[in-house]
N, C-alpha and C positions, 0 to 999 in steps of 0.2 A: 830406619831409612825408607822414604819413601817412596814406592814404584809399582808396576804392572806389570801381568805377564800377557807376552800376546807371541805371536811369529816373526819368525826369520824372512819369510818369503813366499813364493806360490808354491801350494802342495796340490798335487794330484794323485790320486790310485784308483784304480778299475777293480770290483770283486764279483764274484759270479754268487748267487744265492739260488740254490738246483738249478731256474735257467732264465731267472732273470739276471738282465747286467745291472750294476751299479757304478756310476764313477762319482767319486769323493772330488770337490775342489775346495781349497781353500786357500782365502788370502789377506792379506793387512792392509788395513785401510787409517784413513786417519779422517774419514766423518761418516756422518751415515748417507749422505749424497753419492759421496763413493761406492759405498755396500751395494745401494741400489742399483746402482749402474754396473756392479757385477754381474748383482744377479739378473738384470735384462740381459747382459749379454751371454749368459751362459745359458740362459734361455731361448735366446735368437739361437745359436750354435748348435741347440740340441732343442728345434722344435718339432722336432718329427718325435720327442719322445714322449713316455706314457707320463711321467711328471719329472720336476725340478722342483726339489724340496729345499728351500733355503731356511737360512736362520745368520742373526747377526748379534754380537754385546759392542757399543759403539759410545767411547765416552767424548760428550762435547762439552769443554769446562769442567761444571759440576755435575753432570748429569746424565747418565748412561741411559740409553735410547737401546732398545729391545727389542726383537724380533722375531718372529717364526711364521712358517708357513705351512701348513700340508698339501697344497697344488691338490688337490683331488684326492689324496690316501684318504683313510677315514682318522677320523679327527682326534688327533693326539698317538698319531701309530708312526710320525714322520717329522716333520717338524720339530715338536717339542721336544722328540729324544735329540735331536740334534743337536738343541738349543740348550737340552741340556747338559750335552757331552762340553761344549763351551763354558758352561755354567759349574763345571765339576774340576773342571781342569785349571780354573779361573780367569780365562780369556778375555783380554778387551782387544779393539778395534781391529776386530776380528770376522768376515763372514765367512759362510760354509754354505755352498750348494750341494745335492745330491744328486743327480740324476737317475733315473729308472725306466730302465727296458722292458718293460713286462715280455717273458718269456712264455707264458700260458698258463702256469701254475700260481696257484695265488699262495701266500705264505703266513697269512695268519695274523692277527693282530699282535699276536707276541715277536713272529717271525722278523713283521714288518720292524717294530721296533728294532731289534737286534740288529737287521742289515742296516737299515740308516743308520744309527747311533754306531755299529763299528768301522762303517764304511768312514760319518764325519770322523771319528777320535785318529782313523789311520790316514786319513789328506791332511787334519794338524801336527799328527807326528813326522810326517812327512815334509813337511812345511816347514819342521823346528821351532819348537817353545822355547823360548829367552824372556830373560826375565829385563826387563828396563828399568834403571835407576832415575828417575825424573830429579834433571838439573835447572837452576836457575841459572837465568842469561844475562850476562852483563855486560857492559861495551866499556871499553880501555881505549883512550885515544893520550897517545903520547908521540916524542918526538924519535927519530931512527936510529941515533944512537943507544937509545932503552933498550931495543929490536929484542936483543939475548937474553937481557937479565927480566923484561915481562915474561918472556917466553920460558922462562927456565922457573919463574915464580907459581905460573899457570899449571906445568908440570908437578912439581912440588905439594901443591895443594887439591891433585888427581883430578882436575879442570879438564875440560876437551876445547880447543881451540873451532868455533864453529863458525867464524866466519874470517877472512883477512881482507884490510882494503886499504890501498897505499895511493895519497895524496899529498899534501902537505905534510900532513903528519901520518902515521900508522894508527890503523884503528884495528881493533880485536873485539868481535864478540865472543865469550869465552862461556861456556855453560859448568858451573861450580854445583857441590853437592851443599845442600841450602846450610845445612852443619856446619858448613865452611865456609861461609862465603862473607862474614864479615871479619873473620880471621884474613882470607886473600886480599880483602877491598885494604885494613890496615897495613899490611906486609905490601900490598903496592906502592900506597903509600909512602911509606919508609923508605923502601928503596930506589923510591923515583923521586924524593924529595920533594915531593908534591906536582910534582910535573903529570903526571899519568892524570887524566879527566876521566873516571870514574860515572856511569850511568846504573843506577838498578832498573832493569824491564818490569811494568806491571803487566803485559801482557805482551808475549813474543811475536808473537802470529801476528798478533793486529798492528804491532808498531808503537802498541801504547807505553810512554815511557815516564817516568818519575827521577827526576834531576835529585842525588843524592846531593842532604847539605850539609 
């Protein structure tokens, strides 16, 4: 079954390392346009500080876009452990900022690692790891008296109803687990005796679609 794990939501935590501060953020995105724009503003938010260590895993389509930074730490003591707390946990469309107070005491190129890399692992925990089932989307357009028994088919075949739109007719975009989805596409059939008009998505986002024949 095919899927990813990323987060629930925005995480934050604050950890003190002898006396510098840390604050962990993290949060889910869905491109890497978005990532960046966390991280400047988690940078604006906190420019009075000694850095802002980010790192991102960001898949678009095929093809996961990848990130890190060490903002000034010395190079590979920030950043990367971040990148690879992400990297270990097996995160997508996921970024993580750090931030750092330098309190006067410097902590070592091992030190450094430690607090960024537990500071990100504890704003992901914090955040919640979920793992996501990737569904195909399909559009159902049939007539009002169907309303129940599409609805109870979509159910049936552990479909999440993701969109409703009532015009003329009722339209459903429903997202099916791809294992199943031409088992539902026949079962609709059947039971709408061909009335239900039936779309497979080749690409959800863009609108791009493939009239099944």
């Amino acid at each position: 079954m095919e899927g990813y794990r990323t987060i629930r939501g925005f995480g934050k935590v604050e950890k003190l390392y002898v006396d510098s501060l840390f604050i962990g953020y993290a949060m889910p995105v869905k491109s890497e346009k978005e990532a960046k724009e966390f991280i400047r503003k988690v940078k604006e938010a906190h420019a009075d500080a000694t850095h802002n260590v980010s790192a991102y895993r960001v898949r678009e389509g095929n093809t996961l876009l990848v990130h890190y930074d060490d903002d000034g730490e010395p190079r590979g003591s920030a950043g990367k452990p971040v990148f690879k707390v992400l990297e270990y946990k097996g995160l997508e469309n996921v970024v993580v900022v750090v931030t750092r107070y330098f309190g006067g005491t410097k902590l070592g190129y091992g030190g450094l690692i430690k607090a960024y890399s537990e500071t990100a692992s504890e704003a992901l925990e914090k955040a919640g790891i979920i793992e996501v089932i990737k569904k195909e989307p399909i559009e159902i357009v049939f007539p009002y008296n169907l309303y129940n028994a599409v609805e109870k088919a979509i159910e049936k075949f552990e479909a999440d109803i993701l969109e409703r739109e009532f015009n003329v007719e009722v339209k459903f975009v429903a997202g099916v687990l791809p294992e199943k989805e031409e088992e539902l596409i026949k079962y609709l059939i059947e039971i709408t005796k061909g009335k239900a008009k039936i779309r497979e998505f080749l690409d959800f986002e863009r609108g791009i679609r493939k009239k099944r024949d």
